[in-house]
N, C-alpha and C positions, 0 to 999 in steps of 0.2 A: 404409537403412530405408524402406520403404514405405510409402504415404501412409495405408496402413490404419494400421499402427504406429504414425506420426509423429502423428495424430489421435488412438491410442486415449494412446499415450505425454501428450501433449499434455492430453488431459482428467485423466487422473491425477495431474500436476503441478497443474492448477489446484482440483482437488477438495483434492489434498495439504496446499498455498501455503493456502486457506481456512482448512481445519482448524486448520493451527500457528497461522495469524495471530489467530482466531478464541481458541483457546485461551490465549496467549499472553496476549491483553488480559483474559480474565478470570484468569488467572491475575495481572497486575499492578493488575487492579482489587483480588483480594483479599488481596494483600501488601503490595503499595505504594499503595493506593489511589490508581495512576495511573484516568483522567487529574488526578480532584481537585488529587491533592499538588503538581500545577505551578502551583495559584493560591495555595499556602502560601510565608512568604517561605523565600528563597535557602538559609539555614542553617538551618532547617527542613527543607527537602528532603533537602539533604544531609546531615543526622542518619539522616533517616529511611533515606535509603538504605545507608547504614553500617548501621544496624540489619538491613537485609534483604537485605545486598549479594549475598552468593549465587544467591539464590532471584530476584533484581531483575535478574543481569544475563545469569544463563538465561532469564529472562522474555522479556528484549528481544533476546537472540541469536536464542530461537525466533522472535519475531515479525518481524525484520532477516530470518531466512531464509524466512519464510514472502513475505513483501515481494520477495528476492530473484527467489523462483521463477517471478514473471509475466514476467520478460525472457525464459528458455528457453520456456516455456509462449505466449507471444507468439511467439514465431518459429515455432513448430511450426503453430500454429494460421494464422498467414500462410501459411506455404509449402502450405496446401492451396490456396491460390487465386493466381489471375495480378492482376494489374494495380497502379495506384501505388495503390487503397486500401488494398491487402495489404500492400504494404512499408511503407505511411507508420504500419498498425498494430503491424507488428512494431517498428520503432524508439521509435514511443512507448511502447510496452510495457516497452522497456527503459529506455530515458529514463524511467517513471513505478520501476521497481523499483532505476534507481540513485540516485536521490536519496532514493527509501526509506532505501535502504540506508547512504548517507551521512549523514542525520541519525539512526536508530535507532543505529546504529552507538558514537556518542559516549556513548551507557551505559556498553559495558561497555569504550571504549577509551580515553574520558578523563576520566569522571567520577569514576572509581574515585583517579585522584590529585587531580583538584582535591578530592572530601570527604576526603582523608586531609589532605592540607596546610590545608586548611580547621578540621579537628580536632585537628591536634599542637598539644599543649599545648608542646613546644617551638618551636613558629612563632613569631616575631615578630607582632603586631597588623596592619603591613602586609603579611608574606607571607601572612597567612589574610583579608584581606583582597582580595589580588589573585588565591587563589584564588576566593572568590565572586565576584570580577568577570568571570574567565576562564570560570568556568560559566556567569554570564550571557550571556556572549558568544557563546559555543558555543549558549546553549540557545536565543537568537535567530536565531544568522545558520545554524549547522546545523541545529538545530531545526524552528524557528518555519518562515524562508525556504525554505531547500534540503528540508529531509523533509516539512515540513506543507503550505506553498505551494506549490511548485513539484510535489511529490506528487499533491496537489489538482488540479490543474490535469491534469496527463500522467494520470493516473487517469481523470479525466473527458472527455479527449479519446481517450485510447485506446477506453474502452470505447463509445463513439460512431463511431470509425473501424471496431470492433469491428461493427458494429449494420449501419453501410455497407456490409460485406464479406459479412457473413452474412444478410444483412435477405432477401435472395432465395431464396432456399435455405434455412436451417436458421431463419428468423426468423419465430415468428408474432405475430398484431398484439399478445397481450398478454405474451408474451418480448421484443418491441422496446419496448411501451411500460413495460414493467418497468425493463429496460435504459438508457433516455432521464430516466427518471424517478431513477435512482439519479444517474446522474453530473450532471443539474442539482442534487442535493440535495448529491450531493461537493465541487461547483464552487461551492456558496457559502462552503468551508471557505477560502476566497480572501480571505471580507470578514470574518471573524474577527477578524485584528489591526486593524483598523477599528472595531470594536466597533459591527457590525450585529446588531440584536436576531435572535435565535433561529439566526443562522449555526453556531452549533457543536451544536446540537439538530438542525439540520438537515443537517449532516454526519454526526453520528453515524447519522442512521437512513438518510441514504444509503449508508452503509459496509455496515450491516448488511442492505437491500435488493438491495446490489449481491454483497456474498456472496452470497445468494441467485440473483441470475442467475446468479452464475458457477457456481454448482452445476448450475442449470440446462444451460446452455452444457455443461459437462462432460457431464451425463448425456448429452445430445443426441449429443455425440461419441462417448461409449463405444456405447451404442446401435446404432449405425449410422445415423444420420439423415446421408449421406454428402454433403457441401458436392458442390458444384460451382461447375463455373468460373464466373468473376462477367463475366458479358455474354458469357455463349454465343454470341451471335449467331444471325441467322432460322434456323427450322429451314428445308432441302433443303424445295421443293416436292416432291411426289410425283410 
């Protein structure tokens, strides 16, 4: 594949990755009225997601793959440039869509039995019991930690190593400070389980700012605006 390829291929995956994720959440905003329904208690939830199991765990497969897509779309877009900023953004790129993808993931791979054992009426009181514990579990430690924090974080470092790589070349001052500005508003999704006022207001419209750069970023790639090498070095005297 060639670097024109591997760039235009590369914007297409992340324009792609936007769109499903993009859809995805409003699509479980208006089925499962995620994110609300996570401050609803435990058996609660899981009612509600039996009511809209279907339609809830195609929601979060699309968004899991849209999540996915930035490890491939991160690599492509590294390999247009040399040096360690290049590679330290492709692997965070992937490290941010595999913890995506380990916490979205538990929708549609273990939720689906904890609310059934949660709801047989032939359960015992303590097996529907340890189902809602085991969801809580999951919905903390893969969740919360693995997809929402550790997400937060690789998200907001990538698209800043993202910023390093491209800031000479294809970066103008208000596409980097666009860029700068989404992943500090990402990186507060950190202080969340702390219960910092306005961190999840201020993640949400970082997520939705930084879609927008990466639309950006794509067009720039299909376009032609063609990266170059990062520290070309002096040009030849004449």
């Amino acid at each position: 594949m060639t670097k024109t390829m591997e760039r235009r291929t590369a914007a297409a995956i992340f324009i792609g990755a936007t769109v499903a994720a993009n859809a995805a959440f409003v699509g479980l905003g208006t089925s499962f009225d995620y994110p609300d329904v996570l401050q609803k208690p435990t058996g609660e939830i899981l009612r509600m997601f039996l009511d809209t199991k279907a339609s809830t765990m195609a929601w979060f497969a699309i968004l899991a793959l849209g999540a996915a897509l930035l490890g491939p779309a991160a690599v492509l877009l590294a390999r247009q440039y040399d040096g360690a900023a290049a590679r330290w953004s492709a692997r965070l790129g992937i490290a941010a869509a595999v913890v995506q993808v380990i916490g979205l993931s538990r929708w549609f791979l273990l939720v689906p039995g904890f609310a059934a054992r949660a709801s047989d009426p032939g359960s015992t009181a303590a097996q529907r019991a340890d189902a809602l514990a085991s969801f809580e579990a999951a919905h903390r430690i893969l969740g919360g930690f693995v997809g929402e924090t550790l997400g937060y974080a690789f998200t907001a470092a990538w698209t800043v190593a993202v910023l390093i790589v491209v800031g000479p070349t294809l970066g103008r001052k208000w596409f980097t400070l666009l860029g700068y500005a989404s992943a500090v508003l990402i990186a507060l999704g950190i202080f969340i389980p702390l219960g910092l006022p306005g961190a999840d207001m201020a993640n949400f419209v970082g997520y939705v700012v930084w879609s927008v750069w990466v639309v950006i970023l794509a067009v720039k790639l299909m376009t032609g605006e063609k990266p170059l090498p990062a520290n070309p070095g002096p040009t030849p005297a004449a």
